[in-house]
C-alpha positions in Angstrom: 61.8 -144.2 140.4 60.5 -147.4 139.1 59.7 -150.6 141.7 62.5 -152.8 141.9 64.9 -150.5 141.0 68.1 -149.5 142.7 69.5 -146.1 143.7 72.9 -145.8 143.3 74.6 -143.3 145.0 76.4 -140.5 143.4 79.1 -138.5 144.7 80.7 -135.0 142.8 84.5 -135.4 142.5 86.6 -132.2 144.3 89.5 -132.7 141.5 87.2 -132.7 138.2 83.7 -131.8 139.8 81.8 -134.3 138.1 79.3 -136.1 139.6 79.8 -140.4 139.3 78.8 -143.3 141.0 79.8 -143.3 144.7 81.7 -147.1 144.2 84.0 -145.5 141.3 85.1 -142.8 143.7 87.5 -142.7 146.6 87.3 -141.0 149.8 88.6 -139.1 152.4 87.5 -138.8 155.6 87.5 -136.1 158.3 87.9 -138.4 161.9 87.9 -137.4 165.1 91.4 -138.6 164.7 92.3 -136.6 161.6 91.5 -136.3 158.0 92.6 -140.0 156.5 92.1 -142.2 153.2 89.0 -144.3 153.8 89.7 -147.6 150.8 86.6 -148.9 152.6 84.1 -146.1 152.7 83.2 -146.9 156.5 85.2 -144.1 158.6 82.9 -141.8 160.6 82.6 -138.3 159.7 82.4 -136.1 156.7 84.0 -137.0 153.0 85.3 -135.9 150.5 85.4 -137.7 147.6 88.1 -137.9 144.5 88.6 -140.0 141.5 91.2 -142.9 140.6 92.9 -140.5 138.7 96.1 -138.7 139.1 94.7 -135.7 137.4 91.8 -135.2 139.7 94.4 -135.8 142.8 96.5 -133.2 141.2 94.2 -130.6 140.4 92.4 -130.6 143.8 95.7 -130.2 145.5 96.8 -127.1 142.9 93.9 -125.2 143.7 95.7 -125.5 147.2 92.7 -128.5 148.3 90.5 -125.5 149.0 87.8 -127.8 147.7 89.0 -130.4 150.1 89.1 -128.4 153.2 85.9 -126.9 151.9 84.1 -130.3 152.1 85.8 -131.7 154.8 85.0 -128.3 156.9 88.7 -127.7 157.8 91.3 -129.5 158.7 95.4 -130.0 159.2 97.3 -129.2 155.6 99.9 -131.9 156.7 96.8 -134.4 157.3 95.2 -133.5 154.1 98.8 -134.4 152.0 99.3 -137.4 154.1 95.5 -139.0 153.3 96.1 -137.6 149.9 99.3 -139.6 149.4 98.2 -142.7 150.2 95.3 -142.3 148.0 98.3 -141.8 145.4 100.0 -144.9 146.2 96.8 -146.8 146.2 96.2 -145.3 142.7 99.2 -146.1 141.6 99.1 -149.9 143.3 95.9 -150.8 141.8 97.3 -149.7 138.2 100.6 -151.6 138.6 98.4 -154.7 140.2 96.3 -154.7 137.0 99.9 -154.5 134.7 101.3 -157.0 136.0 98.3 -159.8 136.5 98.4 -162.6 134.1 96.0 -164.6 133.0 96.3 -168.6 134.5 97.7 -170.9 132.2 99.4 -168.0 129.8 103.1 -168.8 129.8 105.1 -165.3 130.0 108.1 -164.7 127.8 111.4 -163.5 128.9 110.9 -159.7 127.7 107.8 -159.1 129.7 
């Protein structure tokens, strides 16, 4: 590694297995209190870590989240759904946020 330069974190996705940057990736968290959604990347204990995408949600959950309970070393199935719903809706919040921003000082029409 050269001086100066940065390390950047990678983390493999359960859903797609491909390995990205850990800051494009979301995680979830096995806590003493439970397995949750971590937005923040600051819960204690081990992660597991998805991508934004429904598709990577979708096929870590078909393969009945073995991956997930794998890298979270166990854990309640209810849990699991739970963190991997709000992941969903934070998916799906971020993407209808972004729709729906409009640029300051654009004048929206009636049909938007």
């Amino acid at each position: 590694m050269h001086r100066g330069a940065t390390r950047v974190p990678r983390r493999t996705c359960v859903g797609c297995r491909q390995a990205r940057p850990q800051d494009e990736l979301r995680r979830l968290a096995q806590t003493p209190h439970g397995i949750r959604f971590d937005p923040q990347r600051r819960l204690p204990g081990r992660g597991a870590y998805l991508c934004p995408q429904p598709a990577c949600i979708d096929a870590a959950t078909r393969r009945d989240a073995a991956g997930l309970r794998r890298a979270l070393r166990g854990g309640d199935t209810e849990e699991l759904r739970a963190a991997l719903e709000a992941l969903r809706a934070e998916i799906a919040g971020t993407k209808q946020g972004v729709r729906h921003q409009v640029p300051e000082g654009t004048v929206r029409s009636e049909s938007a």
